[in-house]
N, C-alpha and C positions, 0 to 999 in steps of 0.2 A: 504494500500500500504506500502510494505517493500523494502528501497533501500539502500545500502551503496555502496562506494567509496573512496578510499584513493590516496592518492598522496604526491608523497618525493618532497619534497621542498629546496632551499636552502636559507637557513638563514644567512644573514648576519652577521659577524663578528667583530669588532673592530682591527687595526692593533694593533700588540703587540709594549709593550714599545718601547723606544730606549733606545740604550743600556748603557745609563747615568741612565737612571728613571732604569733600569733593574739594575744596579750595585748599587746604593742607596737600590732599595726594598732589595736584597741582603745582603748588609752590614746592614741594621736594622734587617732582622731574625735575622742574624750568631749573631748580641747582644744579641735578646731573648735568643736563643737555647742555648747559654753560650759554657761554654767549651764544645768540640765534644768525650770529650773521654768518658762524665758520661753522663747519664740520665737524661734528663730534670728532676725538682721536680715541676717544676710552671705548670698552664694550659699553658700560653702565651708559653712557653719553650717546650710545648709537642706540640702544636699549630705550631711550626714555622718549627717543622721537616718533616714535610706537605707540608707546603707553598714554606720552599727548594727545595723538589723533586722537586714544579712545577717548580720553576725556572731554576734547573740544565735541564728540559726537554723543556721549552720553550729556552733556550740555543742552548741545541742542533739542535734545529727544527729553528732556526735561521739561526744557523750554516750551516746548509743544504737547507737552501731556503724553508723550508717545512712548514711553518706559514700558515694554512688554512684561507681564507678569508672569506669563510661561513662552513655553519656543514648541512647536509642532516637531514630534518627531514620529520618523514613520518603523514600527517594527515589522520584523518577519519572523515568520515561524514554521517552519516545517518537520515534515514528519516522513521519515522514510523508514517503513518496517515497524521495530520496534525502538529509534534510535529517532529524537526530536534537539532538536537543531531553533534556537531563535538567537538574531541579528538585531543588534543596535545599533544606530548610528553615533557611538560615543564611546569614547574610549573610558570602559565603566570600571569601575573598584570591583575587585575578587571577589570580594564579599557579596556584592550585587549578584553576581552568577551563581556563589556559591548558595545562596537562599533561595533561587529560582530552581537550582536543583534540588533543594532539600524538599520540598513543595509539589515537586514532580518524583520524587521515591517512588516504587523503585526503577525506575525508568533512567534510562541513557541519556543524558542532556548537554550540547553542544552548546558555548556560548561566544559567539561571536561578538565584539566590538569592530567599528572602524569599518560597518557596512553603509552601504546606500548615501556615502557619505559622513563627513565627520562634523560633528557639531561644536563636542568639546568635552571637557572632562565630566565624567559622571560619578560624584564622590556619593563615599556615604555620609551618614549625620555624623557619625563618629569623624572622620574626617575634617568635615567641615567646624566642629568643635575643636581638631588641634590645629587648624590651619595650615599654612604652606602654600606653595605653587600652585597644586592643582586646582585645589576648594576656593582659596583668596582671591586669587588673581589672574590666574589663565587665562579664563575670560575673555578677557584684554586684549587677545590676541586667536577673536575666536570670530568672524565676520558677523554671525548669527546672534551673538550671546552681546551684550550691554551691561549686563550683570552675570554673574553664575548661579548655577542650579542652585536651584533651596532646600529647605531640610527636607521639604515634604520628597523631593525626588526621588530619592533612594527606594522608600514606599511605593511611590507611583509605577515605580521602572519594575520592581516586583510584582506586581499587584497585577500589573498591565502584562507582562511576560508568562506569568504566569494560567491568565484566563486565557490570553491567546493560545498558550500554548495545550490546554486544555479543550479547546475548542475543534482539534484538529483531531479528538475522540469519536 
């Protein structure tokens, strides 16, 4: 037996700074990036020219009321035999997959990241509690995302992988 199924989801988001924490991240680039009229020579300096656009565009999207409070993402889920297979477009936390399988016991389950697309990182709560790269800030560098996934995520992206993948019963 061969079956797949996809379905857009909507992922929650995190609300974007306020515009105190937003003028602080701000004022610490425009330090790295140094003077605007030459060329960064540093990484952090070549680094922060990046991290401006995002800001000047979460700015805007402010400005406008246009702050998304989740991002659509599409899963997939198949089933070949007795071996199911589901796809996120995000490069997810272990733990994410690892509870999708525990969910689907005793069943064979395949977990794909970095399908149909990459959106951005997909932490968990726990994650997102000790911060870092991924959960903090990645974002930033994510064309889709203005902010990163929120706590609810981790649930959602379970929850949601989970029924789909269920469904292909």
């Amino acid at each position: 037996t061969i079956s797949a199924v996809q379905r857009t989801i909507q992922v929650p988001l995190d609300p974007p700074p306020t515009s105190n924490e937003l003028a602080a991240i701000k004022s610490e680039l425009t330090a790295h990036r140094g003077d605007p009229d030459t060329i960064p020579d540093t990484p952090q300096g070549k680094w922060s020219i990046s991290e401006l656009a995002w800001v000047d565009e979460l700015q805007h999207a402010i400005a406008q009321n246009k702050v998304p409070a989740a991002v659509p993402a599409t899963l997939t889920a198949i089933r070949l035999g007795g071996i199911y297979a589901i796809a996120f477009p995000f490069e997810i936390y272990s733990q994410i997959g690892l509870d999708v399988r525990q969910h689907l016991e005793p069943h064979q389950v395949i977990i794909a990241g970095y399908t149909n697309g990459l959106i951005g990182y997909a932490p968990t709560a726990r994650a997102k509690q000790q911060g870092g790269y991924g959960p903090s800030s990645s974002h930033r560098f994510f064309p889709q995302l203005l902010t990163s996934l929120g706590m609810d995520a981790e649930p959602t992206l379970v929850r949601q992988a989970v029924d789909l993948l269920k469904s292909l019963d």
